[in-house]
N, C-alpha and C positions, 0 to 999 in steps of 0.2 A: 203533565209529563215534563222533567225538567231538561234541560237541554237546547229545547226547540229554539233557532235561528229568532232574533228580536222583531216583533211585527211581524213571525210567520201567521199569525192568528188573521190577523187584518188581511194579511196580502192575499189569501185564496177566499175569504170573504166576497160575496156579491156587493156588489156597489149599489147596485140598482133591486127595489122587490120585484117579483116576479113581472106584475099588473104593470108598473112602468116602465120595466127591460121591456116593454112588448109594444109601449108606448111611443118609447123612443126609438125602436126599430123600424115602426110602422112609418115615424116620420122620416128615418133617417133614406129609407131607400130615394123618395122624391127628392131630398138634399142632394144626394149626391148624383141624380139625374140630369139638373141643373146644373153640373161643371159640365158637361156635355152641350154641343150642339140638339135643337137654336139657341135654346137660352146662352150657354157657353160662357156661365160666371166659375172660371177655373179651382179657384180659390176654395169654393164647395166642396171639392173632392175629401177635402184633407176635412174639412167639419162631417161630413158623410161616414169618412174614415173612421173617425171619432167617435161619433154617435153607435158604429156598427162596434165599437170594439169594448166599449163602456158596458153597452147593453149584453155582452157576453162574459165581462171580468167576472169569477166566481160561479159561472151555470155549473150544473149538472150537464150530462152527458142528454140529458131531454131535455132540460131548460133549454141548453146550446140550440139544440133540432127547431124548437118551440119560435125561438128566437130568432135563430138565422133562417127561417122559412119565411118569418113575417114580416122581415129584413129584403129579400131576396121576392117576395110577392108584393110588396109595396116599391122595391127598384123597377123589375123588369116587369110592371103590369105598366108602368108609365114609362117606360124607356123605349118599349117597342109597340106600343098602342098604333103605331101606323101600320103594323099588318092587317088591321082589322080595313083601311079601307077601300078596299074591294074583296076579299078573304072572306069578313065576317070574324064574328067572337068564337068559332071554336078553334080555328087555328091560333088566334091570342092566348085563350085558357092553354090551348097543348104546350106552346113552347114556351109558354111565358111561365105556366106552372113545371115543368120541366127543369126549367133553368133556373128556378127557387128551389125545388127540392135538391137539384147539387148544389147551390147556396148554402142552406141550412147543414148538409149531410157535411159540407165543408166548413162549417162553423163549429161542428163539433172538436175537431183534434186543437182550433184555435185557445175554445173554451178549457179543454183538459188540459194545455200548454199552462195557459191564466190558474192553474189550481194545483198541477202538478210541478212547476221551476219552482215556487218559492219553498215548494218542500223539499227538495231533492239540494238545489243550490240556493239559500234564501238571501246571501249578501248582497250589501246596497249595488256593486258591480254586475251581478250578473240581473238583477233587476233593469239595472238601464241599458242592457249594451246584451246579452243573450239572451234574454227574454223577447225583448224586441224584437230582434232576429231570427226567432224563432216562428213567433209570430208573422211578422212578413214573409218570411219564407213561407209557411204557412197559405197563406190569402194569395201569395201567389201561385205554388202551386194548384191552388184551385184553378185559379184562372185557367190553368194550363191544361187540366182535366178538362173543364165546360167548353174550353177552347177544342178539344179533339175527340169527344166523347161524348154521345154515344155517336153511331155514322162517324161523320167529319168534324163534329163540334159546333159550338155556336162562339166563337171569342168576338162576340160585339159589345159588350160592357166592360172591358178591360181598364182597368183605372189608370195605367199610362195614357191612353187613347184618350181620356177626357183633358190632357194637357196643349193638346196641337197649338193654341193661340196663346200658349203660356212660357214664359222664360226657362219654364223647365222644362222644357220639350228638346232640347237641344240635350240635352243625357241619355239621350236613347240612341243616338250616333256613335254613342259611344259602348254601351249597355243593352238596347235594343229595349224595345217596348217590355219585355219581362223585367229588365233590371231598374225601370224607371219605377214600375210599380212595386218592388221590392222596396229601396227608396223611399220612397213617397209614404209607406207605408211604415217600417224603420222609423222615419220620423216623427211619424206621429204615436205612431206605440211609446218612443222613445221620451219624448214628450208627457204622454199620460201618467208612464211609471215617475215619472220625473216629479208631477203635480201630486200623486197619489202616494210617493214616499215622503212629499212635503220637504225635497232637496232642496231647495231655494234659497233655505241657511248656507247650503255649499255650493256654492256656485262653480266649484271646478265638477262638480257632477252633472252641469248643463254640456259638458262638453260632446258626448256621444250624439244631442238632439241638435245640438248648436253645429256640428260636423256634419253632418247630414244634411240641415237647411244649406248648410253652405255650396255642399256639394249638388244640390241639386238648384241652386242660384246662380250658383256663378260659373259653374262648367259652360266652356264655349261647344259650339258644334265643332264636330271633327273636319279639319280643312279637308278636303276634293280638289283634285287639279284642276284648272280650267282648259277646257279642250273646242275652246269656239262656240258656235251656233248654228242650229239648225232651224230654217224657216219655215213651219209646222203652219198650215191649213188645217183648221179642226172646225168641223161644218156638224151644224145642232138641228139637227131638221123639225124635231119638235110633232112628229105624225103620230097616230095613231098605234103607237106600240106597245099598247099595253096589252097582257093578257084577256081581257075581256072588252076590248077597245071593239067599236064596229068600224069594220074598215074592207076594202075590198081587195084581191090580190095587186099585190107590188105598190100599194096606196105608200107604206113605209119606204119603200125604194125611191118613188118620185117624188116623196116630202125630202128625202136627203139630197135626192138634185136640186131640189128647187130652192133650196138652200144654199148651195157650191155655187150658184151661178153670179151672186156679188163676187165670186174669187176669179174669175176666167179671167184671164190675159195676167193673174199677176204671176211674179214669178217666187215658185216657193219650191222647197226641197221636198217635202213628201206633203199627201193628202189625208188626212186622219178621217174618218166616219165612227161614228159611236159602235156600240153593242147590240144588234140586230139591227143597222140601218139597212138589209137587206133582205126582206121578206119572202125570201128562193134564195134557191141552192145554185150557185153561179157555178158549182162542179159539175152538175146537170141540166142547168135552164142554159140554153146555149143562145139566148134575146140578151138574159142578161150577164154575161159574160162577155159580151159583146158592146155594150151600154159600158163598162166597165174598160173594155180594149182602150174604146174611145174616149173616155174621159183620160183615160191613163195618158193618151196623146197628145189631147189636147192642153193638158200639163205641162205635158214632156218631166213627168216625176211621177215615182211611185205613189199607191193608194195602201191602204192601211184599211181593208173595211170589214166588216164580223157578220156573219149568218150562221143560220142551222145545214150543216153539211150531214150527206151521209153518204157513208164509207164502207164498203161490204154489205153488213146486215147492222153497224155500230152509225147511231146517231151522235155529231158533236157541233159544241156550241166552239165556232170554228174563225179564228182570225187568219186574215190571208192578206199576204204581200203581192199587188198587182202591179205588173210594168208594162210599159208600153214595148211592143216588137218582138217579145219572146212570149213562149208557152207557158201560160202562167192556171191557176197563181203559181211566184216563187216558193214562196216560203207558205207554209202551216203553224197555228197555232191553235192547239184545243184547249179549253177550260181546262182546267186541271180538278176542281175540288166543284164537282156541280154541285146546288143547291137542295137537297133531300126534301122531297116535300113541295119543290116550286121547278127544278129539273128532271127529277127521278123519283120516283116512290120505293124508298128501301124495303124490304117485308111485304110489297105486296100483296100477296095473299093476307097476310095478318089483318094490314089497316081495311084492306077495303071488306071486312067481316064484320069490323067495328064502325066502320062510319063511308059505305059504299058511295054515297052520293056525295060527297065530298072527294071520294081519291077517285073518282068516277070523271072530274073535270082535270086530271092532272093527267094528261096526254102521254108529254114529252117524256121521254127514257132517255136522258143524256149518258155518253159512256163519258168515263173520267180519262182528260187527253194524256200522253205521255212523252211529248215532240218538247224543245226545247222554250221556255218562253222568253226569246230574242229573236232580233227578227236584223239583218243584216241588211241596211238602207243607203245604198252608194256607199260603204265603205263606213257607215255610223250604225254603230249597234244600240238597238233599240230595245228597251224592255220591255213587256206585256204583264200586263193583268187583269184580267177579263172580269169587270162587277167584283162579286165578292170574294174570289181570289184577291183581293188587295187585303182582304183580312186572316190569310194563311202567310206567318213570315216566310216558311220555307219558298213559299213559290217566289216572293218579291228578292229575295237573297238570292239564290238561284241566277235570276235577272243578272244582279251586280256580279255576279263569282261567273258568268260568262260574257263579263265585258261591257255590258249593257252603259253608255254613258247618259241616257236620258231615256225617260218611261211614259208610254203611253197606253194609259187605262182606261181601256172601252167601257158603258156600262150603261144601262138601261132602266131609270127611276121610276118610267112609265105606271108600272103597278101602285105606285105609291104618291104618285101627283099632289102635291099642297099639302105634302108631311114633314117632319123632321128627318125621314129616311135618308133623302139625297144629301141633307147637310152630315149628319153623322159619316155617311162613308165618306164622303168629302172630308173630315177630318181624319179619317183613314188614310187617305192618299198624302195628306198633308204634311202627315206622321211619316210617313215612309220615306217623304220628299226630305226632310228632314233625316230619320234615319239612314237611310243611304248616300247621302250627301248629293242626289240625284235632281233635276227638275222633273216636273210630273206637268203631263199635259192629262188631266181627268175630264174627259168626256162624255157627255147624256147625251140622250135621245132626246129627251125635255130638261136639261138643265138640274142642277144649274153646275158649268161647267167651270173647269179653271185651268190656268197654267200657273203652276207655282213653284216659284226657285227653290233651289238645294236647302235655302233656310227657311224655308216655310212662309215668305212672303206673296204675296198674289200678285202677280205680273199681266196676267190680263183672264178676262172672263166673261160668259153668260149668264143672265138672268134666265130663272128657270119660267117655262112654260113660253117659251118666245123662240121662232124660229131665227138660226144665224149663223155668224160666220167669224173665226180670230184667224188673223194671220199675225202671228209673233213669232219673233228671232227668238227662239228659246237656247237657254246655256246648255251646254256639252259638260262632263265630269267627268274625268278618269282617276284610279285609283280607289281602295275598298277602306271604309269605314271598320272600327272595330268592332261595332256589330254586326257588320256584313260577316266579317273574317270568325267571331268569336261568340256570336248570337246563339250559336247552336249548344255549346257549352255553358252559358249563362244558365240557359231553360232548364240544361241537363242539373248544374250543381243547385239552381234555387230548387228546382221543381224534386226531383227524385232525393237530390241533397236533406230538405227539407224533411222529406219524410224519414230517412233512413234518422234523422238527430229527435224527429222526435218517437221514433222506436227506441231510441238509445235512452229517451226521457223514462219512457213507460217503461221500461226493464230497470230503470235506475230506482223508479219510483215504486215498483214492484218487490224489490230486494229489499228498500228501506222501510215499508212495510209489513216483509217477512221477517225484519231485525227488529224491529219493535216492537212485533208481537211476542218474538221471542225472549226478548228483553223485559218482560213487563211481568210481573206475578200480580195477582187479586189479594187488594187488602183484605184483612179478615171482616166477616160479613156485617156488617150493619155500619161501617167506616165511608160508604158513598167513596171513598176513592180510587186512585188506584196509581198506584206508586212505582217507579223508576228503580232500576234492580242496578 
């Protein structure tokens, strides 16, 4: 057919045959598992990127599926392999196969981008510069699906998130973890079309991939005013808090005293406690409510400390502000985004038809809090986020947009002891510490704990599985981040953006289609071609 754009042939071609697209997917997921905590060789992401985007150039609409499953079960069967240790493998196969199959299902529109731009638009510009784009928009709208879908989402593999210890983590202050992964991604697409149109003759057509590196190199973190220090108490008790820990009532309560007690006579601004260092309901144990007056006293400063409260007929996983001399607690703060599956059983009825003895050990029915997550501390607002609420932005934003100058994030690694669990969230919090221009005091029950400044550096901390005690002057910050302020709108134009351009593809590509069929008559028969009208 004459006409067609120079190298349209090539450009929607597979790079890869089928048998090696499946090859290099199967490795690529562990690659990119690796820019992640513990390993945490940053650098990996963007090789991961690579391998994931290779192995889709040219699929089919099932080749894509085929591919990005095997992609997406070779990631997250090693990324979150520490559910199994206490859990077992069938919670691992559910989520982990789960969170592949919207992998794959999301590799598809990637793969018909790769097959359908060079037909619709096949010049060497839109190759390097909307094609890209399209693509990264793309990968990260997914992200932004598995992040909220189905339940509450799972957003724990986000590929901003594997950057916390990297130079490029500071673009998310300004972008917020959706626009880093945009990014990140943009440049390596950008890159590939780069290598695969063989521009290298023209070196002003590195400029799109060479813009990009740069941008995510050398953007500094968004300045924060400094607003002082606050002298945080953050006590690791290290007890028995796991889910299937054996322990006997309030054994959790007395391992977090016994822990506080290197801190008596110093003097500090508030008392921090992790996430369940309280094994009763201090709304109702009136012993220990009382253990709690008294500590608050003996201070002479507020406590910070997290239990299971329950409120009417409504169970929540509940932080409470305790002072000394008044009716307390002051202040509430409920979870906001419990954990499906480890807080609450969604479907009830459903799952335990399917697998009884399993959702048979899942108790707890946490309700999802609605109270603000700040906490007003002599005059310093405080931020909250309760464990895995550190990986919902709206809740950590929220924080900043009512004032919150510094955060403190309870949370409980217990279940997952001598994993890579507590370091991934810990690059969670890291990230935030960094995206909000915020210090983050992140707190376990077993560690391993940390205080880390507005730029992501480690200011002080615990080793995990060791009972203990920080007292650190940590920095104050006032003032909002442009992803605090514009985070919300990023997600909106990548994420919903994304899709609506590449509807605008498929309708493009659909009309050039119906024009070319129409355009085309049948040579006369035994001529094998078929000729251009």
């Amino acid at each position: 057919m004459s006409g067609a754009p120079e190298g349209q042939s090539t450009a929607t071609r597979p790079l890869l045959p089928l048998w090696l697209a499946l090859v290099v997917a199967l490795v690529g997921g562990p690659v990119l598992d690796l820019a992640f905590p513990d390993v945490g060789w940053w650098p990996l992401a963007f090789v991961g990127v690579v391998l994931a985007l290779v192995s889709l150039i040219g699929r089919s609409a099932w080749g894509a599926l085929a591919v990005g499953l095997v992609f997406g079960v070779s990631f997250y069967f090693t990324h979150i392999v520490w559910i199994t240790r206490y859990l077992g493998l069938l919670p691992w196969f559910g989520l982990g196969g789960l969170e592949a199959l919207l992998w794959g299902l999301g590799s598809i529109p990637i793969a018909l981008a790769y097959r359908w731009m060079p037909r619709v638009r096949g010049g060497r510009w839109a190759r390097l510069v909307a094609l890209p784009a399209l693509v990264a928009g793309l990968w990260t709208a997914r992200e932004l699906v598995m992040g909220s879908w189905p339940y509450t989402g799972f957003p724990w593999g986000r590929l901003g998130m594997s950057q916390s210890e990297s130079p490029l983590a500071h673009v998310a202050s300004w972008t917020g973890v959706a626009g880093l992964t945009f990014l990140m991604v943009f440049a390596t697409a950008a890159a590939v079309e780069w290598v695969r149109l063989g521009a290298w003759r023209s070196w002003p057509t590195a400029v799109p991939t060479a813009a990009a590196v740069a941008v995510l190199l050398l953007t500094p973190a968004f300045p924060t005013t400094p607003a002082g220090t606050l002298r945080v108490g953050a006590v690791q008790g290290n007890g028995p808090a796991g889910y299937f820990d054996e322990r006997e009532p309030y054994d959790v309560f007395q391992s977090q005293l016994d822990a506080t007690e290197p801190l008596l006579g110093e003097d500090l601004d508030v008392l921090l406690w992790p996430e369940g260092g309280i094994d009763a309901d201090p709304l109702r144990n009136e012993s220990v409510a009382r253990v709690l007056d008294r500590l608050a006293e003996s201070f002479d400063a507020p406590l910070i400390v997290n239990g299971a409260t329950q409120r009417d007929d409504a169970v929540f996983n509940t932080s409470m502000l305790w002072e000394a001399g008044t009716e307390n607690p002051v202040a509430l703060h409920d979870k906001r985004v419990p954990v499906p599956f480890g807080e609450y059983v969604p479907d009830r009825w459903f799952f335990e038809a399917i697998v009884p003895d399993l959702i048979g050990l899942i108790q707890r029915e946490y309700t999802p809090g609605t109270n603000p997550p700040v906490f007003d501390v002599d005059g310093v607002r405080v931020g909250l986020a309760i464990c895995f609420d550190v990986i919902y932005d709206d809740v950590v934003w929220e924080g900043a947009r009512d004032g919150a100058e510094v955060y403190m994030m309870q949370t409980n690694n217990a279940d997952f002891r001598d994993t890579d669990e507590n370091l991934q969230q810990l690059a969670f919090a890291r990230m935030r510490a960094i995206e909000t221009g915020r210090a983050v005091v992140n707190l376990s029950t077993v560690g391993t704990s940390q205080v880390i400044a507005p730029d992501g550096t480690v200011i002080d901390g615990l080793p995990a599985g060791e009972a203990g005690a920080m007292l650190t002057d940590v920095p104050l910050r006032t003032g909002l981040t442009p992803a605090v302020v514009i985070g919300a709108a990023v997600k909106l134009v990548l994420g919903w953006g994304s899709v609506v351009a590449f509807a605008v593809l498929a309708g493009a590509r659909l009309v050039a289609r119906r024009g070319g069929a129409q355009t085309t008559t049948p040579a006369p028969e035994g001529t094998g071609v078929v000729e251009s009208v």
